[in-house]
C-alpha positions as CSV (number, residue, x, y, z in Angstrom):
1,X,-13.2,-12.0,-5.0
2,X,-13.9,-8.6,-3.5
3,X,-11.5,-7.0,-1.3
4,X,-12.9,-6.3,2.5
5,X,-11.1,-3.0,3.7
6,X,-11.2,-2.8,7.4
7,X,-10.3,0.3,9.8
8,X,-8.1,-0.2,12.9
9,X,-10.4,0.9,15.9
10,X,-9.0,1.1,19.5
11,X,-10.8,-0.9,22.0
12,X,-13.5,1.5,22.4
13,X,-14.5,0.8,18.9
14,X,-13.3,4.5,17.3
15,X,-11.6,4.3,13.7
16,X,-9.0,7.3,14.3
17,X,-8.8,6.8,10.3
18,X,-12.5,7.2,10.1
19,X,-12.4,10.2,12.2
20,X,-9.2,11.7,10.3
21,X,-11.4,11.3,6.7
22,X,-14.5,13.1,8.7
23,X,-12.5,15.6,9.2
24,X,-11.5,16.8,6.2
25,X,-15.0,17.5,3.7
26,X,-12.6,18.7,1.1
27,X,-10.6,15.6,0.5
28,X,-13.7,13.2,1.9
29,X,-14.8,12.4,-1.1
30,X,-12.3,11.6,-3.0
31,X,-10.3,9.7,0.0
32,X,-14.0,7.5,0.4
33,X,-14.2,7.2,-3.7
34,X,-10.9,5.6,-3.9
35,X,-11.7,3.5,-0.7
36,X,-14.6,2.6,-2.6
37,X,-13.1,1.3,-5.6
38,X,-10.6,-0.8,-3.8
39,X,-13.6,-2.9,-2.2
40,X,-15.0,-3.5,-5.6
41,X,-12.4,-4.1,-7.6
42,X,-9.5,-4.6,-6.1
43,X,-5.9,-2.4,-5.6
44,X,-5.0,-3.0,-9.1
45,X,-8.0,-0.4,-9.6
46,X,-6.0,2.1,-7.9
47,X,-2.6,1.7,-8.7
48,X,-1.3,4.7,-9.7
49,X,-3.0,6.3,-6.3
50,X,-0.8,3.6,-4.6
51,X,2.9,3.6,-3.1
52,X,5.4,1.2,-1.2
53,X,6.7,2.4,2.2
54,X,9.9,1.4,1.5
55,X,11.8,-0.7,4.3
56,X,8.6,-1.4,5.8
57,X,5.4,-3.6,5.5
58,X,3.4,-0.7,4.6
59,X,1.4,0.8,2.1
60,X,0.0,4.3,1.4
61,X,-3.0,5.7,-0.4
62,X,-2.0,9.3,-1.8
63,X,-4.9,11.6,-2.4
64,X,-3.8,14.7,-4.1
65,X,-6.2,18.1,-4.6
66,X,-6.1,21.0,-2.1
67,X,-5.0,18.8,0.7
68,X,-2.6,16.1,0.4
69,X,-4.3,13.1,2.3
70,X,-1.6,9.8,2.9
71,X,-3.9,6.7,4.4
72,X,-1.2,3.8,5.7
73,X,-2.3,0.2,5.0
74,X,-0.9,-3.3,5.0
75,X,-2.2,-6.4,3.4
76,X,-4.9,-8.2,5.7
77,X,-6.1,-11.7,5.5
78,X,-5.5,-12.6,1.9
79,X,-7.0,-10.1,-0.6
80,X,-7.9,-7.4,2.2
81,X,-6.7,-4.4,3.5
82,X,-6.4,-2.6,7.2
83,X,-6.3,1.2,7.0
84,X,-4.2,1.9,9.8
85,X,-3.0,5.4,10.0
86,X,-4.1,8.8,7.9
87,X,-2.3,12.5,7.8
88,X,-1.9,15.3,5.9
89,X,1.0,15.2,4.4
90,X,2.7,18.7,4.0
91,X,6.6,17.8,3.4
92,X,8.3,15.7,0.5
93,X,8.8,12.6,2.7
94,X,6.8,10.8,5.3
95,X,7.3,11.7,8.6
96,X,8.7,9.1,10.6
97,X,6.2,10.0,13.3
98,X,3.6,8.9,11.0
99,X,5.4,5.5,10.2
100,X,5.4,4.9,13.6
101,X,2.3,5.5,14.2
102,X,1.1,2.8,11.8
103,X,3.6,0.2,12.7
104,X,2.6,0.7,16.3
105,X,-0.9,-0.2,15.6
106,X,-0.1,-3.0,13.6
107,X,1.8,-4.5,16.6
108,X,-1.0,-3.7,18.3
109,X,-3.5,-5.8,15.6
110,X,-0.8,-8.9,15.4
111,X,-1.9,-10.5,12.8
């Protein structure tokens, strides 16, 4: 069974994790690539890309290269995934900012 990544999108139908990969050509690529490979063949794929948020629900997707591009996700309705938050990330931990910022939309989302 394929896995259906979906994008949290504010009520005016923008994906601020859309526009975060957009705007970053240099790690584009490999950010959509991964993305890619998750929808066809599931997170075990990408494993060693992957990483528990520990003490929370959440997920992130590390892409390393020139920029270092986290993407937050939780588990979605089964097999799926919702991307819920990306960021640079420029300091050894994750800023709590940018946990918050995921949880918040997954409050937001409810399911």
């Amino acid at each position: 069974m394929k896995t259906v990544v979906y994008y949290y999108t504010f009520s005016n139908g923008e994906s601020p994790v859309r526009q975060f990969i957009d705007s970053h050509p240099r790690s584009k690529s490999k950010v959509m690539r991964i993305i890619q490979t998750i929808e066809e063949y599931g997170l075990q794929s990408v494993i060693p890309h992957l990483k528990k948020l520990t003490g929370t629900p959440l997920w992130e997707i590390r892409i390393l290269g020139q920029e270092s591009i986290r993407v937050l996700y939780v588990g979605y309705r089964g097999q799926n995934i919702l991307l819920l938050h990306a960021f640079e990330k420029k300091t050894q931990k994750t800023p709590p900012r940018e946990i918050a910022t995921a949880i918040r939309r997954l409050k937001e989302v409810g399911d």
